[in-house]
C-alpha positions as CSV (number, residue, x, y, z in Angstrom):
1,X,-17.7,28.2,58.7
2,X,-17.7,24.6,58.8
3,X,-21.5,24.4,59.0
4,X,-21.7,26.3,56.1
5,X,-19.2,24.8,53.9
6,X,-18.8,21.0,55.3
7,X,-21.9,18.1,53.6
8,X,-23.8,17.1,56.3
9,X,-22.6,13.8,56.6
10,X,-23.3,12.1,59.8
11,X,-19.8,10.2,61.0
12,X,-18.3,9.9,64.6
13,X,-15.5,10.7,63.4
14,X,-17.2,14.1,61.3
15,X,-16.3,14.5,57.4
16,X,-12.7,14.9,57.8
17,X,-12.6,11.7,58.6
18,X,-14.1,10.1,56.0
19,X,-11.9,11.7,53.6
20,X,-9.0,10.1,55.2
21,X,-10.7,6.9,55.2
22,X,-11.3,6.9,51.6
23,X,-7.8,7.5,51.0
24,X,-6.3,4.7,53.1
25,X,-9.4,2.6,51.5
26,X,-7.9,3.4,48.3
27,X,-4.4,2.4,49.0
28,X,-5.4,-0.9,50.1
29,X,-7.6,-2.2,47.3
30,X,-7.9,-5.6,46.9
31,X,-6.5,-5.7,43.2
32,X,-3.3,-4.1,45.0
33,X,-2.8,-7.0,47.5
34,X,-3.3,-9.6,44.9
35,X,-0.9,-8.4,42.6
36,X,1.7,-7.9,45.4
37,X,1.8,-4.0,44.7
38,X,1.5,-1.1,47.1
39,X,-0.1,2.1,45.5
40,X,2.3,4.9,46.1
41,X,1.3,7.3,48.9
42,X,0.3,10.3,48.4
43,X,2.0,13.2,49.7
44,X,0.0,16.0,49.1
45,X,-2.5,16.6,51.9
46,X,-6.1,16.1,50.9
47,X,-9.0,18.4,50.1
48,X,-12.1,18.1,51.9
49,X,-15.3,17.9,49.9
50,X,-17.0,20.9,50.4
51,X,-20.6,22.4,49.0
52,X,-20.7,23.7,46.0
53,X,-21.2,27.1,46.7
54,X,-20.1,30.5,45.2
55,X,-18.2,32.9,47.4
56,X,-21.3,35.4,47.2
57,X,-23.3,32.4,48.5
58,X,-20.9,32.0,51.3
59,X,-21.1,36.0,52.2
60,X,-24.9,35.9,52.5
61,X,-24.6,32.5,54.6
62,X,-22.0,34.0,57.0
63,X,-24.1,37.4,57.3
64,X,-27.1,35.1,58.4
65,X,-24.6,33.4,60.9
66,X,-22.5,36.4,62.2
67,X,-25.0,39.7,61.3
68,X,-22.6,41.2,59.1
69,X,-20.4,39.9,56.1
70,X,-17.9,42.2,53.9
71,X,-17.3,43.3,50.2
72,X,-15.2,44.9,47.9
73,X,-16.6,47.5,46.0
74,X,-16.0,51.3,44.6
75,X,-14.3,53.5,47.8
76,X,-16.5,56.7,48.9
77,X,-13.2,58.3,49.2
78,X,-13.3,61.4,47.5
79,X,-10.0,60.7,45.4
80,X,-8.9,59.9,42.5
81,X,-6.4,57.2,43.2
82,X,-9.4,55.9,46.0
83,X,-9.8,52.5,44.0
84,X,-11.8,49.9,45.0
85,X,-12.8,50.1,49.1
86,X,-13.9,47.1,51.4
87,X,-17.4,48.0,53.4
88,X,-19.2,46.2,55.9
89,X,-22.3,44.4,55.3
90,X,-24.6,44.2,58.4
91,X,-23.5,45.3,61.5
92,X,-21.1,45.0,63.8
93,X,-20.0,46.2,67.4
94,X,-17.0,47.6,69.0
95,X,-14.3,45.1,69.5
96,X,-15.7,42.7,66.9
97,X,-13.0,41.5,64.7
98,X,-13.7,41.9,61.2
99,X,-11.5,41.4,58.7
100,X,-8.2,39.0,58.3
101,X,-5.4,40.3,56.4
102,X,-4.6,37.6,53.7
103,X,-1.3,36.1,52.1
104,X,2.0,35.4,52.7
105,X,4.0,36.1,55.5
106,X,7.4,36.9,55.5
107,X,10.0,36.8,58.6
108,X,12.9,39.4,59.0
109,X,15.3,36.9,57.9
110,X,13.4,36.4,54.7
111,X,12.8,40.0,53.2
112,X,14.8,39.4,50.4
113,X,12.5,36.4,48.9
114,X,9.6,39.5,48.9
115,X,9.3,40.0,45.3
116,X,11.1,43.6,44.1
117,X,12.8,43.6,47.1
118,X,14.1,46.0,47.7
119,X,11.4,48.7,46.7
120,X,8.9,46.0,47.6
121,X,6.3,48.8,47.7
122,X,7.0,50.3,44.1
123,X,4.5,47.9,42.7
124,X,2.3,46.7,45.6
125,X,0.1,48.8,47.7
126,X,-1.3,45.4,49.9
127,X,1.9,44.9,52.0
128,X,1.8,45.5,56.2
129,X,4.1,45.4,58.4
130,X,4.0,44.0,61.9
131,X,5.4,45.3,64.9
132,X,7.8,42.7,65.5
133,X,8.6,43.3,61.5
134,X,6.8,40.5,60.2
135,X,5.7,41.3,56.7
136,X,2.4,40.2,54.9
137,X,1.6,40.3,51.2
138,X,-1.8,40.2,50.1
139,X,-1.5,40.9,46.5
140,X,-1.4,37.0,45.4
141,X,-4.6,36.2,47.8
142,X,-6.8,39.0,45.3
143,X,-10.0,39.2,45.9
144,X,-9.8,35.3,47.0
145,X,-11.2,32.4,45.2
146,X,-14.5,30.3,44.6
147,X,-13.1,26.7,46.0
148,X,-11.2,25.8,49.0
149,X,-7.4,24.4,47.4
150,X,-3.9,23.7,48.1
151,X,-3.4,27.3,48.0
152,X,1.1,27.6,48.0
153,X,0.9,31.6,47.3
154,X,0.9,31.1,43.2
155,X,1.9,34.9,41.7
156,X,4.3,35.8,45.1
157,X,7.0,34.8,43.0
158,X,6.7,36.2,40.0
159,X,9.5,39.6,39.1
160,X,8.6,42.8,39.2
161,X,10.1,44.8,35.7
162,X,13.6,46.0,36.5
163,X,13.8,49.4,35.1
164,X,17.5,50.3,34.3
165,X,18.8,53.7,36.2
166,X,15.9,53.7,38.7
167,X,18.0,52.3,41.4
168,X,18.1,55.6,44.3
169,X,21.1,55.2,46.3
170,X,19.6,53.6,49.4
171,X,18.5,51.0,47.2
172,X,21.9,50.6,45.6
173,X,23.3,50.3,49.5
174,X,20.6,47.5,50.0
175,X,21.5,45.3,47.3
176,X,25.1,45.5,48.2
177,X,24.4,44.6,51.9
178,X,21.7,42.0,51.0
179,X,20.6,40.7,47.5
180,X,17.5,40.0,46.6
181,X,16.8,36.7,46.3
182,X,14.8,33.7,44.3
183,X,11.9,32.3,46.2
184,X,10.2,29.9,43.9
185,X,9.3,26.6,45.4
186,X,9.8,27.9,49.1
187,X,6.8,28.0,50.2
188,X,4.5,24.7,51.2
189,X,1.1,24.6,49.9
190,X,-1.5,24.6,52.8
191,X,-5.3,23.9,52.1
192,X,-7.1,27.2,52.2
193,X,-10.6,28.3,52.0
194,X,-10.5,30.8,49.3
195,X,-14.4,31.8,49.3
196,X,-13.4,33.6,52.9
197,X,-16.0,36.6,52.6
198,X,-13.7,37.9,55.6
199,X,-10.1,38.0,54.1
200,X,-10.4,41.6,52.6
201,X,-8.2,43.6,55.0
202,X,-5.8,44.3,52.5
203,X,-8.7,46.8,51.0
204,X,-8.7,49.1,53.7
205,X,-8.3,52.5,52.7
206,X,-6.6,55.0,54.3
207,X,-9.6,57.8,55.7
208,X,-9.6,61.1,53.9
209,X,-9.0,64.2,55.1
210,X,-11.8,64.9,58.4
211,X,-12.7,61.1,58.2
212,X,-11.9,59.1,61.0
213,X,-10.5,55.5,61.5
214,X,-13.6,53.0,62.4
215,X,-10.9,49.8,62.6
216,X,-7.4,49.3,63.9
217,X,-4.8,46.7,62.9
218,X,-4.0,43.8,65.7
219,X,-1.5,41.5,65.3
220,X,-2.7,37.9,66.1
221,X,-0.2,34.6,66.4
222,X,-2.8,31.7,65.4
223,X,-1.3,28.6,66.8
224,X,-1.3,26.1,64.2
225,X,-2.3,23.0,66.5
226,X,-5.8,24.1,66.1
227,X,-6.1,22.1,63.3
228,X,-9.9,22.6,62.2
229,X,-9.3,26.3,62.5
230,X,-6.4,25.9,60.0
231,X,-8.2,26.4,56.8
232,X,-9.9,29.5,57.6
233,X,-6.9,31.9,58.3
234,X,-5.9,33.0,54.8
235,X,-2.4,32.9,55.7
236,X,0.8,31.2,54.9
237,X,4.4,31.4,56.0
238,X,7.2,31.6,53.4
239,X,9.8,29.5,54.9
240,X,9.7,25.9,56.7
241,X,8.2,27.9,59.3
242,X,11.3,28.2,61.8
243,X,12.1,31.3,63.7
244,X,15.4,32.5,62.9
245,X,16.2,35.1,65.5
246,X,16.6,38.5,64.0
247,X,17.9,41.9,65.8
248,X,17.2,45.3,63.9
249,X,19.9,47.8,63.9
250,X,18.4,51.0,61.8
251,X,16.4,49.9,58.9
252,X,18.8,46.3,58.4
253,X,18.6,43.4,60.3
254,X,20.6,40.8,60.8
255,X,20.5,37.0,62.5
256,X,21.1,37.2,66.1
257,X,23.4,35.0,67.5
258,X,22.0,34.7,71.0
259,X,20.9,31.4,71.8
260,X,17.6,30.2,73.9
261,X,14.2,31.6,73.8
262,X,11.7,32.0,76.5
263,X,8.7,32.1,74.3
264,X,6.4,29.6,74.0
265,X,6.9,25.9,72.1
266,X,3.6,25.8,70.0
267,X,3.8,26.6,66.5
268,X,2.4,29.4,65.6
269,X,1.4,31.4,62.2
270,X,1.8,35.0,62.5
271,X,-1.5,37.0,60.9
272,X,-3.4,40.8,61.2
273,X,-6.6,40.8,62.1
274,X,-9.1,44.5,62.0
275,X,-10.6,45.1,64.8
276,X,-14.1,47.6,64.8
277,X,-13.6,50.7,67.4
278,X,-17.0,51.4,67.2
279,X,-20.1,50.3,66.4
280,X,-20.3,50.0,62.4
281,X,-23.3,49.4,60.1
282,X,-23.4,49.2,56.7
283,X,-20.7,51.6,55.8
284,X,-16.7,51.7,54.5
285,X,-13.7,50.6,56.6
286,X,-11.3,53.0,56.9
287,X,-7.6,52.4,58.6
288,X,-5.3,54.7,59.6
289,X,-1.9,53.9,57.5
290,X,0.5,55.6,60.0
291,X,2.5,55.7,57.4
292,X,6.3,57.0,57.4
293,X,6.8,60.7,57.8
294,X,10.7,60.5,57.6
295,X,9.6,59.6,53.7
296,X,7.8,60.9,51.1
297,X,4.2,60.4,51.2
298,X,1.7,59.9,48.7
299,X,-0.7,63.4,47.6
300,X,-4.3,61.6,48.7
301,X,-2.3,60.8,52.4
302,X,-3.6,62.9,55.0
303,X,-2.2,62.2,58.7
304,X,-5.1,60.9,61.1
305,X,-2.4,62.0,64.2
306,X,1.2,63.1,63.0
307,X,2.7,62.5,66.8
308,X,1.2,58.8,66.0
309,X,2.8,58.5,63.1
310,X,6.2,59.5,64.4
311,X,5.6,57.0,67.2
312,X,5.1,53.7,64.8
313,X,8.3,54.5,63.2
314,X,10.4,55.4,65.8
């Protein structure tokens, strides 16, 4: 991606570098040392110059690069609730990863900053869960941007309506053991590439009835010390970023008090990527949802494999 997006300037220390350079150059102008004055520094981190190109321009450029690129468009899903569909532009083969699952990503220990919590469902159909129970929220990612910014999750936050006399009595037992919770200003801005033709995931539809899956969900732990990779996963955590140790006990957890960890010490940032399980060309993703049977599931859900199902939520 950085060939396509990064000017083609010619530096030994490559065009990240000369961004910082500018900056330090900048806070030590001359007029500042002869006036005695330092310029404040600048806390926010800086945003590489990039081309100016659209986020279609990007697609076609990574398509050229990779053989296949993605877009969003009206689901062949013979449904009425179908919506809007994500299909594969080129092709691809089996085991290629093709799609990241944008947004941000929320801990055990922070399910109650998840805005509507705790129906966080009731008004958003891009939420995934991780086996380990890490939660992602792709509804403020969209359909992504046309720049690369300081991207801090703007819309997670907002409230859902609160409709009086809706609350079930589960949900009333939630809010007594847990209460939801204000999240503005808790998450740190991260510069993002927002023209990513591959963070679409969260459009994924469920197959139909006879349809079969052509992707499945894999959990992937980027570790943040590859720094010039960092841009590219459409991801942040809500949070500082430190693991608090959670143990589930039925559908609550709670903070675990053992101590120690035998994992490893590199940071990492939790993400979903979809993998193809077979070779695709041209044609609609399709994942299989798994979703709960011991709830109530939507009319256009058809089980792929009900003993699966059963399985994931176990």
């Amino acid at each position: 991606m950085d060939d396509i997006l990064l000017p083609d300037i010619q530096t030994a220390g490559g065009p990240h570098e000369v961004v910082e350079e500018k900056n330090n150059s900048s806070r030590r102008s001359g007029l500042s040392l002869a006036v005695g004055q330092s310029i404040p520094t600048n806390c926010h981190p800086v945003t590489p110059e990039t081309k100016p190109l659209s986020h279609l321009e990007v697609s076609q450029k990574l398509k050229d690069l990779l053989g296949y690129t993605l877009e969003v468009k009206q689901s062949e899903i013979p449904h009425k609730d179908a919506g809007k569909g994500v299909f594969i532009d080129g092709e691809a083969d089996v085991g290629t990863v093709i799609a990241f699952y944008p947004g941000v990503v929320y801990s055990p220990a922070h399910y109650r900053y998840i805005p509507g919590y705790p129906r966080i469902d009731a008004q958003n159909s891009y939420l995934i869960t991780r086996y380990d129970g890490t939660i992602i929220n792709a509804q403020p990612w969209g359909i992504g941007g046309e720049s690369r910014v300081i991207w801090n999750g703007s819309g997670v936050s907002e409230p859902m309506p609160n409709v009086e006399g809706t609350d079930k009595g589960s949900d009333k037992i939630w809010k007594m053991l847990s209460k939801p919770l204000d999240g503005t200003g808790a998450i740190k801005g991260e510069i993002l590439e927002r023209r990513n033709p591959l963070a679409l995931a969260h459009y994924a539809n469920h197959p139909a009835r006879d349809m079969i899956p052509n992707v499945m969900v894999c959990p992937y732990d980027f570790p943040l010390t590859e720094k010039d990779m960092r841009t590219y996963i459409p991801n942040i955590s809500f949070g500082d970023g430190e693991e608090v140790k959670m143990r589930r006990f039925g559908s609550f957890w709670f903070k675990s008090w053992k101590s120690g960890s035998a994992g490893s010490n590199i940071p990492i940032l939790k993400s979903l990527v979809l993998v193809a399980t077979r070779s695709l060309c041209d044609e609609e993703l399709y994942l299989n949802y798994r979703l709960s049977n011991s709830k109530q599931r939507p009319s256009w859900y058809t089980p792929v494999d009900e003993e699966e199902d059963r399985r994931r939520w176990s």
